[in-house]
N, C-alpha and C positions, 0 to 999 in steps of 0.2 A: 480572773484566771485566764492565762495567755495561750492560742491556739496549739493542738496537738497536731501534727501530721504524722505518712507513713512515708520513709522511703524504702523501696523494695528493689531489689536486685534481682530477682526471677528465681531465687538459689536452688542451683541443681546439687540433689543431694546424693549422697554415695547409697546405690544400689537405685535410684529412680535416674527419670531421662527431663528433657525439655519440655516433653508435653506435658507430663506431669506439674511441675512448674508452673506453666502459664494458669493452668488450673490452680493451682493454690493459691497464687495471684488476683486471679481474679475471685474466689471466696475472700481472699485475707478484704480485697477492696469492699466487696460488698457487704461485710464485718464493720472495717473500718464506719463506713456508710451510716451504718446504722449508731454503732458507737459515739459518733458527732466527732469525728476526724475532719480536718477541714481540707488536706489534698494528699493524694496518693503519687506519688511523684517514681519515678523507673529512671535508672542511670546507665548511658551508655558506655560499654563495658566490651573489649574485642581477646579473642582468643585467650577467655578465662575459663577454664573447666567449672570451676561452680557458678556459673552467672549466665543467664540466660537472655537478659534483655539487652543483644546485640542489637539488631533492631528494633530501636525502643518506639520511633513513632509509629510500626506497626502493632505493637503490645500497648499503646495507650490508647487505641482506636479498639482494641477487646477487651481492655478494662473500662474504659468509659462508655463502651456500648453495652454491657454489664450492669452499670449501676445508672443511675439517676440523678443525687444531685452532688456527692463529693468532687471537686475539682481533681482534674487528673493533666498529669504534665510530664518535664521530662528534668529530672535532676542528678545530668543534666544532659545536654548536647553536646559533645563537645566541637563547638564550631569549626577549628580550625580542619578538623576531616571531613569536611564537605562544604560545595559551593554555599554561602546564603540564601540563591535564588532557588535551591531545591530543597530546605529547611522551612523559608517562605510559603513556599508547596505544600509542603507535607502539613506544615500546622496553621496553613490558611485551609486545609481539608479539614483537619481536626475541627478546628472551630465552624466551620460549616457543618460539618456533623454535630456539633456539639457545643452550640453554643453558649456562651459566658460563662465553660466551665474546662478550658483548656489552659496550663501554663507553660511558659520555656523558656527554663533556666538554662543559661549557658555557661559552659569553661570553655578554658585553651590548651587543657591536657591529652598525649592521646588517647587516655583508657583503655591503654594498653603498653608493654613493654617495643624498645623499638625497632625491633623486626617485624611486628604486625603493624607497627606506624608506616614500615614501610611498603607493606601489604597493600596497605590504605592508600597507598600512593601518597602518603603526609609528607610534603617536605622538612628537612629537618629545622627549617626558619616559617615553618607554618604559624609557628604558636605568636611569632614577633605581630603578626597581621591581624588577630584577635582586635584591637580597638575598631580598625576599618571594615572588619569583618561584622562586628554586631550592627556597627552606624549601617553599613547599604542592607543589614537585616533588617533593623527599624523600618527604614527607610522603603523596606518591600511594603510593610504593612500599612503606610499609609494614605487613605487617599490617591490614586491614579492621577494625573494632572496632566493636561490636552499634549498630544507630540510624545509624553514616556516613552523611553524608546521600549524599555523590557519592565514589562510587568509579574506582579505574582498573582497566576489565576490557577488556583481562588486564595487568596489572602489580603490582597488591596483591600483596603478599608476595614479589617475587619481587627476587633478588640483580643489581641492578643498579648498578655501581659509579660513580660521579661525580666528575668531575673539574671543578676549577673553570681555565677559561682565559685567560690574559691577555697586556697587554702594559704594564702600567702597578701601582701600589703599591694601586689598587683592587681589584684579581684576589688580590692577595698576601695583601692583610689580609683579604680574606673566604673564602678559602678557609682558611686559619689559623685564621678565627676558629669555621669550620665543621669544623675538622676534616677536611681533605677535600685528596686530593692536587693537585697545583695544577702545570699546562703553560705553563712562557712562549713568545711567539711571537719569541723571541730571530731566527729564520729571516730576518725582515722587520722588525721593532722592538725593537731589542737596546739601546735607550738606558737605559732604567733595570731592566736585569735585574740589576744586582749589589744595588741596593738594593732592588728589589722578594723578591729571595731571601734578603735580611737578616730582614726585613720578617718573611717566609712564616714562616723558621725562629724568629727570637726570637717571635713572638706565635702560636704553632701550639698549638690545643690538642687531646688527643688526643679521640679518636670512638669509636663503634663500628664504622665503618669503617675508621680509619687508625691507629695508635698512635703512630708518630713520622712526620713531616716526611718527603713525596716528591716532587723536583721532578721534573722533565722537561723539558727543553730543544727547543726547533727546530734544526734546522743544514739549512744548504746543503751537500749533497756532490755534488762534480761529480768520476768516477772516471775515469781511462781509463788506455790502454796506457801513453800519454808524455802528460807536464806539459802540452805544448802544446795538446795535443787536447782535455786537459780545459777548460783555457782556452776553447778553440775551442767546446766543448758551453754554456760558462758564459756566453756571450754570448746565447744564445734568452733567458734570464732578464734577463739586464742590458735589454735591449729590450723585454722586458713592462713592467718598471717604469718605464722612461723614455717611452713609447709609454702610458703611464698616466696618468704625470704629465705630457704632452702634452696630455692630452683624446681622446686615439687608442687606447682598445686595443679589441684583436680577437684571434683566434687567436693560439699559441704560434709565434712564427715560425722558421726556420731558423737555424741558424748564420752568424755572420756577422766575416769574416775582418776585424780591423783595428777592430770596430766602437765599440770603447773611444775609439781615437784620433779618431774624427767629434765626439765629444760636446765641449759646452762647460765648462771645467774647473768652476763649479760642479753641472754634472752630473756629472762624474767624484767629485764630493766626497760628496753626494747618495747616489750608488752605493758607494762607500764606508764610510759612513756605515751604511745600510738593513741591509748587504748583510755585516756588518762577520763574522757568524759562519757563515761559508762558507768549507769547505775545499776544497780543488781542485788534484787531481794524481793521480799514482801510489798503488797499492795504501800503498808505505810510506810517499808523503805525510799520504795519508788517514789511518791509523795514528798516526801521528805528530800532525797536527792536532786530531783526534778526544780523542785522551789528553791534549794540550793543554786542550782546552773542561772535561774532564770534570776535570784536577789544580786550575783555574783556579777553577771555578765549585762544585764539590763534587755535581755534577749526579749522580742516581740512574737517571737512564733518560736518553739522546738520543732525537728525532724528525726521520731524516732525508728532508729535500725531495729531491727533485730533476727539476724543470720541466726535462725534457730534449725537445728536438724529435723525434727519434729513437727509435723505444721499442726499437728491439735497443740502441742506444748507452744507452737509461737503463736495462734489466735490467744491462747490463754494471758500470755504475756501481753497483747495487745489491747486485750479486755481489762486485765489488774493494771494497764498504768491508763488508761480511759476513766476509768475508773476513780484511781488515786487523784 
């Protein structure tokens, strides 16, 4: 059986606030913990009403000082909004607090639309500098060597694993060519995940990090007692995305009976489409689905979502594919 993980967004949901949120967060992690989840991972995310973990390397420092021994990380970073040497920082901290139990995954997206890129002060050729930008990130963490002009204190030396993230054949061939385990965000952009994992494994070369080829997948799971309900949970998501692609989003909204049938059929296709590695049902659906993605894809670790309005209905979902 191949590892389970969590990835979480912080989800602010309609009628709660942010503090709320980081609360659920850190129960869902200390859930996971217990469940034998092997990393709880937070994705940085800018000027999204339902998503909370803007600053994510401060939200992995109160979920990892929370729990004990699940690994906790950032999936992901996305590099090109900020220097290396103050990412260096921040999770040469983490891992000093926390040690052999920190990770960071990196993209070159902004995570965010681009008037808040430009918020970020991102330039619009920022993302072009993502290869140089991971290398002199490496490059913080290792070993100090006599004369360094600029170091990372506290980070020098210290074991911090990197992940490279993506949703396209860019993420695939650099992370390959780095050596370096590689997340696709299959979750939300599963369109070229077969040939970006062609990609990863035939041009992968080994590191001191990785020795052979590890991918890791996204999934939607949406668990519950009966088929329907899960359906029923899976609809708060289907209306983020479509309430996105509106020009409209705002908090995680509630469930919504029927709400499939209101859309226009190229938004049913849309949703389809995005949405396409998303399992949703019963303990042995999930089961069932799950073993599907992972015979399909030859995936080594899942990363499952799941944007539930509810946080007793999302531990529960968390439980029945733990579970399965």
């Amino acid at each position: 059986m191949i590892p389970l993980s969590v990835l979480d967004l912080a989800p602010i949901v309609e009628g709660s606030d942010a503090t709320q949120s980081f609360r659920n967060s850190l129960d869902l992690a200390q859930h996971a913990e217990r469940w034998g989840y092997r990393r709880f991972w937070l994705a940085e995310h800018h000027n999204i009403p339902s998503v909370a973990s803007a600053a994510t390397a401060v939200l992995i420092a109160h979920v990892a000082g929370g729990t004990s021994t699940i690994r906790v990380g950032a999936g992901g970073i996305m590099l090109p909004n900020h220097p290396p040497l103050v990412i260096a920082e921040q999770f040469g901290t983490l891992a000093s607090l926390f040690p052999g139990r920190i990770d960071l995954g990196l993209g070159r997206a902004p995570g965010s639309d681009q008037v808040t890129a430009r918020a970020l002060r991102r330039s619009p050729a920022a993302g072009d500098a993502f290869p140089q930008d991971v290398l002199e990130l490496m490059a913080y963490f290792r070993p100090a060597e006599p004369g360094q002009a600029v170091r990372a204190v506290p980070g020098a030396g210290l074991d911090v694993p990197i992940w490279i993230l993506g949703s396209s054949l860019f993420g695939a061939q650099l992370a390959a060519a780095l050596g370096l385990p590689f997340a696709f965000a299959s979750h939300f952009a599963p369109a070229m995940l077969d040939s970006a994992l062609e990609i990863y494994r035939a041009q992968f070369q080994p590191s001191d990090q990785l020795a052979q080829p590890y991918a890791m997948l996204g999934v939607n799971v949406f668990a519950a007692e009966t088929e329907a309900e899960a359906r029923r949970l899976f609809t708060s998501l289907q209306q983020a995305f479509i309430n996105l692609r509106r020009g409209r989003p705002g908090p995680l909204k509630p469930p919504e009976n029927g709400f499939e049938q209101t859309l226009a059929p190229f938004e049913r296709a849309m949703l389809a489409d995005m949405l396409s590695y998303t399992v949703i049902g019963t303990g042995e659906q999930v089961r069932d689905g799950l073993a599907a993605i992972v015979a399909r894809t030859g995936a080594n670790e899942l990363m499952i979502a799941a944007q539930i309005y509810d946080h007793a209905a999302r531990l529960a979902s968390y439980e029945i594919a733990a579970g399965a």
